[in-house]
N, CA, C and O atoms as a Tripos MOL2 file, in Angstrom:
@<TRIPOS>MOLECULE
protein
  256   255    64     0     0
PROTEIN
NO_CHARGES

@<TRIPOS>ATOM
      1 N         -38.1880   -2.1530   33.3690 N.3       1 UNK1
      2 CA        -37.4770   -2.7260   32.2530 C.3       1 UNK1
      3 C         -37.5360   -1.7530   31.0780 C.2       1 UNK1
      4 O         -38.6070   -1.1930   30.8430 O.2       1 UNK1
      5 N         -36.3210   -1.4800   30.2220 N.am      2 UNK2
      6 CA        -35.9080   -0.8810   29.5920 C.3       2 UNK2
      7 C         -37.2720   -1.2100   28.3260 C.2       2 UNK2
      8 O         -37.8420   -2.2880   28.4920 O.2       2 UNK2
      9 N         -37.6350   -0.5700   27.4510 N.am      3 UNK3
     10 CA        -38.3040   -0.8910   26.3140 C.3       3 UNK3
     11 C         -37.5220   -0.8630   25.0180 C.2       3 UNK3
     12 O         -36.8070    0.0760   24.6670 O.2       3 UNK3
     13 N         -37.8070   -2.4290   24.0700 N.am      4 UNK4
     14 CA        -37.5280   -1.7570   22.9420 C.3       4 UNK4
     15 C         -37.0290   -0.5470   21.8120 C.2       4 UNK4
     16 O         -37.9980    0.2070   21.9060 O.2       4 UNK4
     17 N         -36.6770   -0.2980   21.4240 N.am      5 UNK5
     18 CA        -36.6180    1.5240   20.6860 C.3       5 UNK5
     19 C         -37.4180    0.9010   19.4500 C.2       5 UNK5
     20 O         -37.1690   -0.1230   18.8140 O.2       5 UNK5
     21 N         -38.4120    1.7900   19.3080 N.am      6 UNK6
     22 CA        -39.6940    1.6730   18.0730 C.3       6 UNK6
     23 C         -39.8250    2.5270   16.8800 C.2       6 UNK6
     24 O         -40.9660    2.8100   16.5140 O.2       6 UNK6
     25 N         -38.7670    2.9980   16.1930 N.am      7 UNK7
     26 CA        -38.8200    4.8480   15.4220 C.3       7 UNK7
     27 C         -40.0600    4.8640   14.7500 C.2       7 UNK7
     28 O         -40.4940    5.9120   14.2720 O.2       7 UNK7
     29 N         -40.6760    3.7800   14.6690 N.am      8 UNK8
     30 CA        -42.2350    4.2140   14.3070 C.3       8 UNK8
     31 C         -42.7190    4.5420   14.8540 C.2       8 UNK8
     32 O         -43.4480    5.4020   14.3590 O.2       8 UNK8
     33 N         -42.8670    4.3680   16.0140 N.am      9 UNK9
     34 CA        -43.5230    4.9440   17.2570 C.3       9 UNK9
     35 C         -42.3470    6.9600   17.7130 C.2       9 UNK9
     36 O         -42.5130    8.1740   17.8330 O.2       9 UNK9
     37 N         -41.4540    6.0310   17.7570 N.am     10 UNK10
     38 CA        -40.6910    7.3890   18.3470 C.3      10 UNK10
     39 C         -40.6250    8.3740   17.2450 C.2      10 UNK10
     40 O         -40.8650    9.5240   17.6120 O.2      10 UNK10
     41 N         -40.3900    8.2360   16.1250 N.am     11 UNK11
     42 CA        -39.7450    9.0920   15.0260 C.3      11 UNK11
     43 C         -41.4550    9.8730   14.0610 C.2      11 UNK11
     44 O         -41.8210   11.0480   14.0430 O.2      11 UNK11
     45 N         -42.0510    8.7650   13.4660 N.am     12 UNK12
     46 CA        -43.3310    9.1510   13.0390 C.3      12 UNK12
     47 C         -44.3330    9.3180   13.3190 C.2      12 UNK12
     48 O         -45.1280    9.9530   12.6250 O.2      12 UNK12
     49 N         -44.6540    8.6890   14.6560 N.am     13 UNK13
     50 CA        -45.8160    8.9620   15.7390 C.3      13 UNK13
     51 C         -46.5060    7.6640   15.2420 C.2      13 UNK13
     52 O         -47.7120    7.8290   15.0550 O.2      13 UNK13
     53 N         -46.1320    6.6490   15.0310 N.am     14 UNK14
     54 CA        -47.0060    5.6560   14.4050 C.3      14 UNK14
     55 C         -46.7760    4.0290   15.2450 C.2      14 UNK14
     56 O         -45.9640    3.1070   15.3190 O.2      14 UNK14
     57 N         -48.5050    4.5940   15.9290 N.am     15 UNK15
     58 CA        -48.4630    3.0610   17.0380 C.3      15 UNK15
     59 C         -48.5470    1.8780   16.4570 C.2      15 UNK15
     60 O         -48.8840    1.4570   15.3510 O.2      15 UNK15
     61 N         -48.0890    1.3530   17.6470 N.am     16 UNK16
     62 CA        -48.1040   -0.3690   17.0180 C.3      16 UNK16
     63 C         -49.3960   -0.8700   16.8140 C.2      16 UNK16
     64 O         -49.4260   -2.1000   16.8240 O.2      16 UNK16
     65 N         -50.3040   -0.4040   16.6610 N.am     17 UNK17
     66 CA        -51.9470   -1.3960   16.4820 C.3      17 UNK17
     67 C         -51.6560   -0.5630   14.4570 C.2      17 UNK17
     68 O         -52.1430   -1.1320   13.4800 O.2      17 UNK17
     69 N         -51.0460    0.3980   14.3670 N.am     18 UNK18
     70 CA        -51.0870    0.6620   13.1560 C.3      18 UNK18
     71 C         -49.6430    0.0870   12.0580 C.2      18 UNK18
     72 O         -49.2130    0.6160   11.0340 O.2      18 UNK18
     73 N         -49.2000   -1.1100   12.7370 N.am     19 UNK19
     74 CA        -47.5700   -1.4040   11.7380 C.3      19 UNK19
     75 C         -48.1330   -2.5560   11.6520 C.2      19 UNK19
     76 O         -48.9670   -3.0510   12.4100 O.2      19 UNK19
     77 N         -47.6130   -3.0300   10.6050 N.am     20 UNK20
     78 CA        -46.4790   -2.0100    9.9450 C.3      20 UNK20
     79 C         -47.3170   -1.2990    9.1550 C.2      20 UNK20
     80 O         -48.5090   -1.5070    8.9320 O.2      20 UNK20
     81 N         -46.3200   -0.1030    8.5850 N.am     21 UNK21
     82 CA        -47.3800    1.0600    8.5690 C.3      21 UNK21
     83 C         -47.1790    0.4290    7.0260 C.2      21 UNK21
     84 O         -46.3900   -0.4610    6.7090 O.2      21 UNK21
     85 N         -48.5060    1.4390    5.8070 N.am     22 UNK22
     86 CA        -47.8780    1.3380    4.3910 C.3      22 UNK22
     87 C         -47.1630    2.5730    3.8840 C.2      22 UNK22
     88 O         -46.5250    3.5190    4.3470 O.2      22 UNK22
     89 N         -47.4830    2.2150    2.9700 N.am     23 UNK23
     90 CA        -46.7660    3.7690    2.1770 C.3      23 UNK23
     91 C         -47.3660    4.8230    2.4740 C.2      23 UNK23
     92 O         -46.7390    5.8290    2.8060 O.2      23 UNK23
     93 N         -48.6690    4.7870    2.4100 N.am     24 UNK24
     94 CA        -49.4470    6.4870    2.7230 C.3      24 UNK24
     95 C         -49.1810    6.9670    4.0390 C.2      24 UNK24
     96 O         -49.2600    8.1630    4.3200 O.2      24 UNK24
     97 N         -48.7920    5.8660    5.0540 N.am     25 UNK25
     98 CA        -49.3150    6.5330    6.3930 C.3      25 UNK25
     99 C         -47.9380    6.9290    6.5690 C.2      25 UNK25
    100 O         -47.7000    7.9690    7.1840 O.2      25 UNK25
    101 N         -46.8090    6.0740    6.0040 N.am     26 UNK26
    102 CA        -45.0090    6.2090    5.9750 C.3      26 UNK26
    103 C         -44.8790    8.4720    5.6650 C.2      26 UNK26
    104 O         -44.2990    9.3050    6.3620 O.2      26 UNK26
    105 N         -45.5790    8.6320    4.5610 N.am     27 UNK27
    106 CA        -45.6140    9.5630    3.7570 C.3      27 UNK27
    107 C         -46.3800   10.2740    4.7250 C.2      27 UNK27
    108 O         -45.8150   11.3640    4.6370 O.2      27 UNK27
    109 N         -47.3210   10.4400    5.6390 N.am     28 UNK28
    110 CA        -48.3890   11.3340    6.1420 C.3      28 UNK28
    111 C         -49.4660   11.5720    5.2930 C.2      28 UNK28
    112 O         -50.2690   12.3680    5.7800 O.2      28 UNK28
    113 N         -49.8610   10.9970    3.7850 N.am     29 UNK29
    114 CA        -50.2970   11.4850    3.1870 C.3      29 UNK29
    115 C         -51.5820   10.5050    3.4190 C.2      29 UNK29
    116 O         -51.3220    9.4320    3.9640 O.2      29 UNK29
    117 N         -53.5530   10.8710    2.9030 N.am     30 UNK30
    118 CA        -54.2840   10.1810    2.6080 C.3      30 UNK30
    119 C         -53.9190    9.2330    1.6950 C.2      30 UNK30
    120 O         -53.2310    9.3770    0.6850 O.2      30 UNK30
    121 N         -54.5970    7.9490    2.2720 N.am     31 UNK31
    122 CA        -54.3420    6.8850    2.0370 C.3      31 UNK31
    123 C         -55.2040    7.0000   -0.1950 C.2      31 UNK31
    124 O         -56.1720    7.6020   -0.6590 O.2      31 UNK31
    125 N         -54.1490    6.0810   -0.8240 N.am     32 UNK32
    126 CA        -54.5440    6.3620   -1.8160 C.3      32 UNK32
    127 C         -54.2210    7.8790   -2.7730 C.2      32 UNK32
    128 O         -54.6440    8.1580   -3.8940 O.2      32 UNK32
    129 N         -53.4330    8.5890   -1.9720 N.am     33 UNK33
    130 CA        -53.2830    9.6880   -2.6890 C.3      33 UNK33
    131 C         -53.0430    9.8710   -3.7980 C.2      33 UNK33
    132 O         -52.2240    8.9940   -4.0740 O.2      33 UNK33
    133 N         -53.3010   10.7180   -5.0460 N.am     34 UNK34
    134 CA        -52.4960   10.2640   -6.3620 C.3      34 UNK34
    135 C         -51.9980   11.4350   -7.1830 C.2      34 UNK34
    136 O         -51.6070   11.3830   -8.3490 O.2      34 UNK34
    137 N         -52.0900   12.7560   -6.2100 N.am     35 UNK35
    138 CA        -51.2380   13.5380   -7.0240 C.3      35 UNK35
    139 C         -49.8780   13.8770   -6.4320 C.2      35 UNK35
    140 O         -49.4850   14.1670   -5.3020 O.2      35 UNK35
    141 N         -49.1920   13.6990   -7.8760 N.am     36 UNK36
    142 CA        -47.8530   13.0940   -7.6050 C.3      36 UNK36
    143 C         -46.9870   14.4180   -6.8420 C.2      36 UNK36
    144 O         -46.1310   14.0610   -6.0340 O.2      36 UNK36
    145 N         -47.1280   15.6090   -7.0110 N.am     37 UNK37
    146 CA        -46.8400   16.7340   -6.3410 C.3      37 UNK37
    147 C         -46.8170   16.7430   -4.7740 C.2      37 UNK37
    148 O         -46.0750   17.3070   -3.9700 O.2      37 UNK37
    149 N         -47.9860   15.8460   -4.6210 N.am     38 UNK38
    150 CA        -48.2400   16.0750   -2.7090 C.3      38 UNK38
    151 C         -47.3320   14.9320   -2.5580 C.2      38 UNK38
    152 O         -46.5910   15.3020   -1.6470 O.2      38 UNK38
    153 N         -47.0540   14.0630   -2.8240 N.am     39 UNK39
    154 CA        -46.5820   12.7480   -2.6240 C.3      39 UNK39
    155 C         -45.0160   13.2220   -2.4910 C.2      39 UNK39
    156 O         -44.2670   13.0780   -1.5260 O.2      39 UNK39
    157 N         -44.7370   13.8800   -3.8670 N.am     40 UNK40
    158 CA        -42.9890   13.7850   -4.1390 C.3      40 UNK40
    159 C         -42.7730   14.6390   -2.3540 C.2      40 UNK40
    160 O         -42.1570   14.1360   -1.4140 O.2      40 UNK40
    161 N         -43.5730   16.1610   -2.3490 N.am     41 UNK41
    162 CA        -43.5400   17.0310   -1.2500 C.3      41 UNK41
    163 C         -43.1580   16.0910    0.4610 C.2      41 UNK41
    164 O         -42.3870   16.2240    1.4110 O.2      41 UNK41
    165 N         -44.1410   15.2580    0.0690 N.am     42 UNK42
    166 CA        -44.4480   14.4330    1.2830 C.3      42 UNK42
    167 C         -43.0790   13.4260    1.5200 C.2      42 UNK42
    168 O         -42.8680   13.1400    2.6980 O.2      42 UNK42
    169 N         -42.3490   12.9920    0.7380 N.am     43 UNK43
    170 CA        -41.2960   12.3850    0.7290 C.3      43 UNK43
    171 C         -40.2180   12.8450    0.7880 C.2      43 UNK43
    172 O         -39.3280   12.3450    1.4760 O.2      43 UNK43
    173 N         -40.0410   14.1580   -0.1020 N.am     44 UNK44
    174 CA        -39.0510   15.1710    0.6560 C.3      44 UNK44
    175 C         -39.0860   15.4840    2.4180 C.2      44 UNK44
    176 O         -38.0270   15.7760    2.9730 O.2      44 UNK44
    177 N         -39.8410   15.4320    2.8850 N.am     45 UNK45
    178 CA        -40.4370   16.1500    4.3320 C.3      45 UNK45
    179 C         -39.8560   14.6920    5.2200 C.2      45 UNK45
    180 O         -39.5270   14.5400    6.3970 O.2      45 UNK45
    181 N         -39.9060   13.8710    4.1960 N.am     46 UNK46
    182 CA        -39.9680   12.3930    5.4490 C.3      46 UNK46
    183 C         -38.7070   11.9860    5.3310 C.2      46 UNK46
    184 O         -38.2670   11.2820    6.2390 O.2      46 UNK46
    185 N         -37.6270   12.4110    3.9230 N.am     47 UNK47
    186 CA        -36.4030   12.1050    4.2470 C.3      47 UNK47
    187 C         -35.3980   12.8220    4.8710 C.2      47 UNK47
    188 O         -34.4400   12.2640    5.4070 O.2      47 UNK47
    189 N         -35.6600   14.8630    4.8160 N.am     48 UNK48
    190 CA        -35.5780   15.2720    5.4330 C.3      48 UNK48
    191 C         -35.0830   15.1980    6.8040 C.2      48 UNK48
    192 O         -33.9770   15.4740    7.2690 O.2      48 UNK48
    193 N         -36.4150   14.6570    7.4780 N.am     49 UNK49
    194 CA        -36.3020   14.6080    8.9290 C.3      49 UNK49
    195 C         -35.3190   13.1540    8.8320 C.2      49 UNK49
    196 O         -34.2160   13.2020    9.3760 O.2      49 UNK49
    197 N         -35.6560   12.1360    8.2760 N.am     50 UNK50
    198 CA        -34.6910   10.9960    8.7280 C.3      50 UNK50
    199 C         -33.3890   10.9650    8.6090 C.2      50 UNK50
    200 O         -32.7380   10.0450    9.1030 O.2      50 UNK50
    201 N         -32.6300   12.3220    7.6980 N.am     51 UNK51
    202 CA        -31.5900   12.5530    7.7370 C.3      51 UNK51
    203 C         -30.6910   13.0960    8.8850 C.2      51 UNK51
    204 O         -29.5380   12.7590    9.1550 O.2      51 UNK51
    205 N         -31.5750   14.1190    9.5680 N.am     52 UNK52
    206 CA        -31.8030   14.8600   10.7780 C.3      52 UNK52
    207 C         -31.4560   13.7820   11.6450 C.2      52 UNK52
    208 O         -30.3290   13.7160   12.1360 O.2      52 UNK52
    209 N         -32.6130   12.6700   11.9400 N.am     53 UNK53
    210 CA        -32.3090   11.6710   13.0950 C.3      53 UNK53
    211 C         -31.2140   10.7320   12.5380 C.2      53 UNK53
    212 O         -30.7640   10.0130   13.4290 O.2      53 UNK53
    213 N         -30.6230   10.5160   11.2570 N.am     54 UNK54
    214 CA        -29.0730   10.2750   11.2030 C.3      54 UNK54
    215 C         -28.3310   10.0460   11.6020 C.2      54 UNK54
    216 O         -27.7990    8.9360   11.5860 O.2      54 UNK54
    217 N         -27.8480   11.3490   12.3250 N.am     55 UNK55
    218 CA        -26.9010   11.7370   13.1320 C.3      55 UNK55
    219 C         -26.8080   11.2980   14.6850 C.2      55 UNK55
    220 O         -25.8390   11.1360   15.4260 O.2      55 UNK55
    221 N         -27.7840   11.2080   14.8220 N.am     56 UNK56
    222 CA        -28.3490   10.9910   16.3850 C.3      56 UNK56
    223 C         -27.5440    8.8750   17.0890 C.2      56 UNK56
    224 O         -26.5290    8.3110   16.6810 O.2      56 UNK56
    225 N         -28.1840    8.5560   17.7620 N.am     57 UNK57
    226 CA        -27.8130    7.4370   19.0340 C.3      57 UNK57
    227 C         -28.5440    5.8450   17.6150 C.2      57 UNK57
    228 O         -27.9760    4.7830   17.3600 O.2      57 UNK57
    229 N         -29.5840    6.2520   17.1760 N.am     58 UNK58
    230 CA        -29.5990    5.1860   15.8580 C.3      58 UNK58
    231 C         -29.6110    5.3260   15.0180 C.2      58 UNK58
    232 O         -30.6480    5.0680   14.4070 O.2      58 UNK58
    233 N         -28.7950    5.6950   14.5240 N.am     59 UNK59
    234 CA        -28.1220    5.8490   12.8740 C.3      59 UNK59
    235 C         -28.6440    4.9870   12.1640 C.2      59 UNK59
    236 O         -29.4490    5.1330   11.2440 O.2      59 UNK59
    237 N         -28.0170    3.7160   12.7400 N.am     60 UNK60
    238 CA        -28.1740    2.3140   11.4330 C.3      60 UNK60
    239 C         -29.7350    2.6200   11.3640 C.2      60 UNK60
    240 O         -30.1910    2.7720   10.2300 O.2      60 UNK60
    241 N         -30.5110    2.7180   12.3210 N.am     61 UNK61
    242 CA        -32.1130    2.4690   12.0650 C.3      61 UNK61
    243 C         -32.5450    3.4240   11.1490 C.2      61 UNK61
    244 O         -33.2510    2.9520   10.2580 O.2      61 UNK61
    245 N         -32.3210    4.7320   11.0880 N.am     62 UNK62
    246 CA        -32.7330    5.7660   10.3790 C.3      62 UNK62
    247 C         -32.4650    5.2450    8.9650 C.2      62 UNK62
    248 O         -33.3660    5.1420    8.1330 O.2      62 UNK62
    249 N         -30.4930    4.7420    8.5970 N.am     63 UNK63
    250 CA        -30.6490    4.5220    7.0430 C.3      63 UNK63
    251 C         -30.9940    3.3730    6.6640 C.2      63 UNK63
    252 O         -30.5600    3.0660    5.5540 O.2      63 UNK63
    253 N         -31.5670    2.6840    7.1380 N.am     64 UNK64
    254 CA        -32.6580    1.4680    7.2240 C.3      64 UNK64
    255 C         -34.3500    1.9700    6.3610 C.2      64 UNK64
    256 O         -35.2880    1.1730    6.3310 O.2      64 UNK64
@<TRIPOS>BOND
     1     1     2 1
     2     2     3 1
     3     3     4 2
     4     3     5 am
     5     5     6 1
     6     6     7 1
     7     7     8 2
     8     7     9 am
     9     9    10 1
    10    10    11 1
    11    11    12 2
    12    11    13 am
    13    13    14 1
    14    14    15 1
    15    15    16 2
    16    15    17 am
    17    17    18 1
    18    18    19 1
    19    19    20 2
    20    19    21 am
    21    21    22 1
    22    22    23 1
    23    23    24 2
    24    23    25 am
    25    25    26 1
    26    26    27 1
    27    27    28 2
    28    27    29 am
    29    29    30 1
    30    30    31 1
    31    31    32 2
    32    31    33 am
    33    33    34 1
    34    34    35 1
    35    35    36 2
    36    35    37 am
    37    37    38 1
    38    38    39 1
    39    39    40 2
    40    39    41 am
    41    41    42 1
    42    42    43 1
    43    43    44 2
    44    43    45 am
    45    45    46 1
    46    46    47 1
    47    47    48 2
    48    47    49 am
    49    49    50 1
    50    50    51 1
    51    51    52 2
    52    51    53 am
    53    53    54 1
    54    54    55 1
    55    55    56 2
    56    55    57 am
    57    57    58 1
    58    58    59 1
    59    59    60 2
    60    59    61 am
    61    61    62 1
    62    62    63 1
    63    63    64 2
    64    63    65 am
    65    65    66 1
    66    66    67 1
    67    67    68 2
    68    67    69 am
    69    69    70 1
    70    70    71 1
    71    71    72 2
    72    71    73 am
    73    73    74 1
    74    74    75 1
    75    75    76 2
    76    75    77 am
    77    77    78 1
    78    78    79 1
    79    79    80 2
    80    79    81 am
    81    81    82 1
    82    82    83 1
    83    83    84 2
    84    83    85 am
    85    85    86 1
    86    86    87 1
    87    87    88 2
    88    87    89 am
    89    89    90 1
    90    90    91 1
    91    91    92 2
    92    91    93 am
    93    93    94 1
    94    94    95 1
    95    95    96 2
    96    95    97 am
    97    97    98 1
    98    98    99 1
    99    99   100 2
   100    99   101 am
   101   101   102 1
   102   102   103 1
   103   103   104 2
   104   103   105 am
   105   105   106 1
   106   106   107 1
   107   107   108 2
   108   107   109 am
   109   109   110 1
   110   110   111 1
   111   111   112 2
   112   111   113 am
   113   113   114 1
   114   114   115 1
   115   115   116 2
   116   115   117 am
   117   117   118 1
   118   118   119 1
   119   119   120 2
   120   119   121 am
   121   121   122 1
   122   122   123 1
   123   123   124 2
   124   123   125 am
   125   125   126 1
   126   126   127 1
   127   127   128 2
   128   127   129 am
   129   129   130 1
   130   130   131 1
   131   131   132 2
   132   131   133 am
   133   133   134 1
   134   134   135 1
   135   135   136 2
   136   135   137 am
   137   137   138 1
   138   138   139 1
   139   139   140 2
   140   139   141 am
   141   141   142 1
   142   142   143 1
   143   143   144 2
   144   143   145 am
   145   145   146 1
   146   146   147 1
   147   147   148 2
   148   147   149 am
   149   149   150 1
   150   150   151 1
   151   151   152 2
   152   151   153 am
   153   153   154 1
   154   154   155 1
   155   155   156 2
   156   155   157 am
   157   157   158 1
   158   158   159 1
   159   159   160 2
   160   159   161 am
   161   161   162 1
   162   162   163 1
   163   163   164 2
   164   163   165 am
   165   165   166 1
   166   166   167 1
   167   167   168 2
   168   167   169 am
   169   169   170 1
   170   170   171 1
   171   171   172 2
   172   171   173 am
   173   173   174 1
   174   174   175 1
   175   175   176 2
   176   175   177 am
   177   177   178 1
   178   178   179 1
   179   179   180 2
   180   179   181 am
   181   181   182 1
   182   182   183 1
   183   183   184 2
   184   183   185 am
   185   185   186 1
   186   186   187 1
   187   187   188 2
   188   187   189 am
   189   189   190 1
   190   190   191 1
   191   191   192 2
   192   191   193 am
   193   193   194 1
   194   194   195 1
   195   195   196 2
   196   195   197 am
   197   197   198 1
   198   198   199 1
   199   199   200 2
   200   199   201 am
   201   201   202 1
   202   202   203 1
   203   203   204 2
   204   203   205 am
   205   205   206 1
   206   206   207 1
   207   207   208 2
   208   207   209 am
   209   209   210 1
   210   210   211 1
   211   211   212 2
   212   211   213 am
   213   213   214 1
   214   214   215 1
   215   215   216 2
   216   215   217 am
   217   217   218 1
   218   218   219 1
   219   219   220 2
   220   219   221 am
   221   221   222 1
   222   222   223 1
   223   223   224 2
   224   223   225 am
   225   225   226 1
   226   226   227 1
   227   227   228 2
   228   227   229 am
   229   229   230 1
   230   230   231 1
   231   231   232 2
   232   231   233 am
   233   233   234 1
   234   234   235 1
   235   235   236 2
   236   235   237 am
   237   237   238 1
   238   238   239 1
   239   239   240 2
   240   239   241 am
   241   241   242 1
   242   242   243 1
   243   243   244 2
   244   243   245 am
   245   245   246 1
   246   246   247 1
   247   247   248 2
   248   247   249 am
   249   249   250 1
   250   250   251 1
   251   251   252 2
   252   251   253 am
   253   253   254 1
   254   254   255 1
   255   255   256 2
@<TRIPOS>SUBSTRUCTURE
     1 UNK1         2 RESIDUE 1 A UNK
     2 UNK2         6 RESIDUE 1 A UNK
     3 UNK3        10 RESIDUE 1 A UNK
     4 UNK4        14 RESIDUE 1 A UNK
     5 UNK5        18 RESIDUE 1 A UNK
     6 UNK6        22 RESIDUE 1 A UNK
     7 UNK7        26 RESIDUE 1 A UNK
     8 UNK8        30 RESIDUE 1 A UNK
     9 UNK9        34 RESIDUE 1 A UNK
    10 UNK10       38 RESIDUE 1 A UNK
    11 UNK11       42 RESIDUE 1 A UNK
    12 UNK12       46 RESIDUE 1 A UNK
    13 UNK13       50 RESIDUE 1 A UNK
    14 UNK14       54 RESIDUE 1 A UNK
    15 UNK15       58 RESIDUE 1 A UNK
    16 UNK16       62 RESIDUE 1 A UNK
    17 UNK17       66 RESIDUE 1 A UNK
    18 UNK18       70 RESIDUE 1 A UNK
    19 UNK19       74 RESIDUE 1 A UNK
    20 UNK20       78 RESIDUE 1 A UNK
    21 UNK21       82 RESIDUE 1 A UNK
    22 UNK22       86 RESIDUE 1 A UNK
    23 UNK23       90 RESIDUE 1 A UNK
    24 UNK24       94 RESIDUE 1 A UNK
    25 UNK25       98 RESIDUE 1 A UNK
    26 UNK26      102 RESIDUE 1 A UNK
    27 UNK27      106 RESIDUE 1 A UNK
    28 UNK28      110 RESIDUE 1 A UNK
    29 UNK29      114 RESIDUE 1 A UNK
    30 UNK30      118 RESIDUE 1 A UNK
    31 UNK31      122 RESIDUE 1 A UNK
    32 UNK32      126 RESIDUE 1 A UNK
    33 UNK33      130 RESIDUE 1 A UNK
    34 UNK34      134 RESIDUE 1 A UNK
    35 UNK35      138 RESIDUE 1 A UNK
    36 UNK36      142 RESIDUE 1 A UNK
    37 UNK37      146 RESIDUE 1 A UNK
    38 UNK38      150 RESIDUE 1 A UNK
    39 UNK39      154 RESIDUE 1 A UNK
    40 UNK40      158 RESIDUE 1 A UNK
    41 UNK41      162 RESIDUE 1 A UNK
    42 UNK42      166 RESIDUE 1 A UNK
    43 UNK43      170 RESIDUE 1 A UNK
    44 UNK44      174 RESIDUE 1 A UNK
    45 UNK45      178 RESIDUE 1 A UNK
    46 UNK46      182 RESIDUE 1 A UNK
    47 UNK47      186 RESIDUE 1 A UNK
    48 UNK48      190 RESIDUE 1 A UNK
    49 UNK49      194 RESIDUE 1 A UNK
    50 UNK50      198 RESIDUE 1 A UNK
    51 UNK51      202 RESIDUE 1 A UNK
    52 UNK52      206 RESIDUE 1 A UNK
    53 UNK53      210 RESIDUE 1 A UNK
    54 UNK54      214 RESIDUE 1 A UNK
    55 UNK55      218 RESIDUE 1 A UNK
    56 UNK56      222 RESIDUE 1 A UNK
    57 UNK57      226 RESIDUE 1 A UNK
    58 UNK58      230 RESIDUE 1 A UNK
    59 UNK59      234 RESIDUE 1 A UNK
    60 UNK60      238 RESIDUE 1 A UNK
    61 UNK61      242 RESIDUE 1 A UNK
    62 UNK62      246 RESIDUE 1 A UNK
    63 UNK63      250 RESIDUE 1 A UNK
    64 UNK64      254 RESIDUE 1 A UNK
């Protein structure tokens, strides 16, 4: 049987014993982080790629 599609799992590497994820783990960044430099960096990097998977077979999920 076919599975679900999970982009937390598929897209960020982020298993299901860890979702829903929060913001830090969304970001890659330590939890609590607070300088705003690594953060903005870290959010560039994560929309980046979701722009990338965009294009791809789930669109709607990516601009979700």
């Amino acid at each position: 049987m076919a599975e679900t599609f999970d982009p937390y799992r598929q897209w960020l590497g982020i298993h299901k014993d860890e979702q829903p994820p929060h913001h830090y783990r969304l970001l890659g960044v330590r939890i609590f982080e607070n300088e705003v430099p690594v953060i903005a960096n870290a959010a560039d990097r994560a929309m980046l790629h979701l722009r990338t998977l965009s294009l791809g077979p789930h669109s709607a999920q990516a601009q979700q």
